[in-house]
C-alpha positions as CSV (number, residue, x, y, z in Angstrom):
1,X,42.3,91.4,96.3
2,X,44.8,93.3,97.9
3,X,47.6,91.4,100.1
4,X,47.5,91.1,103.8
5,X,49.8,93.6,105.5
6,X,53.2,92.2,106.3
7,X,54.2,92.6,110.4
8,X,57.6,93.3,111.0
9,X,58.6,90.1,113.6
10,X,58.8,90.7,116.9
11,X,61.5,91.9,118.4
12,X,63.5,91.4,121.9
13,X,65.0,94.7,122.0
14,X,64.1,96.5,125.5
15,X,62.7,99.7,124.4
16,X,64.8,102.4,124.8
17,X,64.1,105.9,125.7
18,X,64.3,108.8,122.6
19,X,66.6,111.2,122.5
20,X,65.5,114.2,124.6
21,X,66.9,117.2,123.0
22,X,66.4,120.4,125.8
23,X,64.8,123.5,125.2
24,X,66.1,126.8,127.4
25,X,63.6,126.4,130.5
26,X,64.6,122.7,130.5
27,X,68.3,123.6,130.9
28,X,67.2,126.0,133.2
29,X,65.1,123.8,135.3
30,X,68.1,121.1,135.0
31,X,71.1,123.3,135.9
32,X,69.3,123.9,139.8
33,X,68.0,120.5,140.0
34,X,71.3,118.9,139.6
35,X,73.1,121.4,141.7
36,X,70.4,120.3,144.8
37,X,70.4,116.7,143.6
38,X,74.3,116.2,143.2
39,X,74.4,117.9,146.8
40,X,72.0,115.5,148.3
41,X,73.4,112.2,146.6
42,X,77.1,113.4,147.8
43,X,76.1,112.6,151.1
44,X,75.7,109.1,151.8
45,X,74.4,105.9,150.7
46,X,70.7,106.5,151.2
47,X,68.5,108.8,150.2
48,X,64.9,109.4,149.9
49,X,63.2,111.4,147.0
50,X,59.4,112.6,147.7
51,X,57.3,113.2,144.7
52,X,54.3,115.4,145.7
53,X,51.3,114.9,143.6
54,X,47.3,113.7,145.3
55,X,48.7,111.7,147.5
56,X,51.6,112.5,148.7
57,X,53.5,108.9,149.0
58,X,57.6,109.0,149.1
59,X,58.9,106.5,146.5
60,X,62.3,105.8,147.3
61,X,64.7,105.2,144.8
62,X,68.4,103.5,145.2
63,X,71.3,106.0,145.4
64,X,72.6,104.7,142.2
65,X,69.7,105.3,139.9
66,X,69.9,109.2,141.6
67,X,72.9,109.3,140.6
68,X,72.4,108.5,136.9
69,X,69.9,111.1,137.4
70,X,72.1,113.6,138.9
71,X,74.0,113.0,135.7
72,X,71.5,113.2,133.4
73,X,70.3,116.3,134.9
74,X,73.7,117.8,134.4
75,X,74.1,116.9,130.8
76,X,70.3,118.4,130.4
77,X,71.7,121.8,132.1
78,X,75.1,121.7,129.5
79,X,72.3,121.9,127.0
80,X,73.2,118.0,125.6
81,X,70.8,116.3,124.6
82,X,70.0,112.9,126.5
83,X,69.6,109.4,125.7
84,X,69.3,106.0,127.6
85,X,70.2,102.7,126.4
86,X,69.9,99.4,128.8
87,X,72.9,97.2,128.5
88,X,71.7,94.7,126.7
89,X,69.9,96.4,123.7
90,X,70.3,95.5,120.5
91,X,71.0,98.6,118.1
92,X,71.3,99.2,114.2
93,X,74.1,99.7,112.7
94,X,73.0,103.5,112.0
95,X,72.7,103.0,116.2
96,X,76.0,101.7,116.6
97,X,77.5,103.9,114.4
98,X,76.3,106.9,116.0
99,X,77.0,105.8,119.4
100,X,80.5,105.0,118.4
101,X,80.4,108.7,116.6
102,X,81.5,107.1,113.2
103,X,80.4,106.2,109.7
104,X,78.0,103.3,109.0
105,X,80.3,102.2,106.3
106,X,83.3,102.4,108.7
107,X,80.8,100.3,111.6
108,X,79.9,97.9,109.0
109,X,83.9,97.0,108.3
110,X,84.2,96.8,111.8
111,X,81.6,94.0,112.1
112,X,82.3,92.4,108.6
113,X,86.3,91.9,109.9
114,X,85.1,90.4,113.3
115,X,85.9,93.3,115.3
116,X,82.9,93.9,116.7
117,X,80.5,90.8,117.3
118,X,77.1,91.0,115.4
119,X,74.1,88.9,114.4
120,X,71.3,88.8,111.8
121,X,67.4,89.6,111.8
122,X,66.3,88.8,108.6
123,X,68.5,90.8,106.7
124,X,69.7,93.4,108.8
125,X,72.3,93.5,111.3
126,X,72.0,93.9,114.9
127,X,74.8,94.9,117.5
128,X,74.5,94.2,121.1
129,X,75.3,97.7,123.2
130,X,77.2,95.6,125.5
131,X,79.7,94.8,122.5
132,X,79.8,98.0,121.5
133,X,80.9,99.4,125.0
134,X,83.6,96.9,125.0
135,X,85.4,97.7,121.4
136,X,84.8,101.3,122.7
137,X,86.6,100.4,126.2
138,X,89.8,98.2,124.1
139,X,90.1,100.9,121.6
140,X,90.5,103.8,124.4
141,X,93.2,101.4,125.9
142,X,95.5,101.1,122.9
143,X,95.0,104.9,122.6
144,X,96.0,105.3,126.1
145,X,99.1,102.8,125.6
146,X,100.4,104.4,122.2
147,X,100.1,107.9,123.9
148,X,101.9,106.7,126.8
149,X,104.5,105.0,124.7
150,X,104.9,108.5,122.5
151,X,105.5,110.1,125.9
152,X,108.2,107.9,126.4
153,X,109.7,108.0,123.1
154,X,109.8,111.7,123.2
155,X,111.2,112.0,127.0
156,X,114.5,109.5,125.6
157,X,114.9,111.7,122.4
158,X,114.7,114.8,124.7
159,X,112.2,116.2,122.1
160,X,110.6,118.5,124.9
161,X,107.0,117.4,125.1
């Protein structure tokens, strides 16, 4: 007899879109539609957007979610490729690692020394986005403040920076 295939449990992580790499006509396409979109969201605080397909209703959209669009349609033209995460997700360490733009090993430190908070599925660790964005946000501070404080050193040692 052969054993009953095993299901992974099921998870609470809000699906997240892929990456969405560009090809040359999507940059194309991207580079004028942000140019007209960034134009119209500039304006004001409403805006309506009309999709044209059989039946021809308006959908309107809030000026913030156009303007994540805008944004997204200007990353598309730089030829960057694209990626959406809610707030809340819950990412892999591979994930978190690569939104962070370092090493798995070096993540894994991070969460192992209480830097970054974390929690178990099964085995396997998960990292709120949320959490991530935060260490991400304290880190850039204490970069900000020891440049700053460089700055300052070198302006009373007159070292010409």
């Amino acid at each position: 007899m052969s054993k009953p295939a095993v299901r992974p449990p099921p998870t609470t992580t809000p699906p997240r879109v892929d990456l969405v790499v560009p090809n040359t006509s999507d940059i194309e396409q991207a580079r004028e539609s942000s140019r007209l979109l960034a134009a119209i969201v500039g304006k004001g605080e409403t805006a309506r957007l009309v999709l044209h397909d059989d039946h021809e209703k308006p959908v309107s959209i809030p000026v913030s979610a156009l303007r994540m669009f805008a944004e997204i349609l200007a990353q598309m033209a730089q030829g960057n490729a694209v990626s959406m995460v809610p707030y809340h997700a819950e990412l892999t360490t591979q994930e978190a690692a690569d939104f962070l733009n370092v090493s798995r090993p070096f993540l894994v430190k991070l969460l192992e020394t209480g830097q970054i908070p974390f929690h178990k599925v099964g085995t396997h660790r998960r990292v709120a986005f949320s959490e991530l964005v935060k260490y991400r946000e304290r880190t850039l501070a204490e970069t900000r403040r020891a440049a700053a404080k460089l700055t300052s050193l070198s302006q009373e040692l007159g070292l010409g920076y």
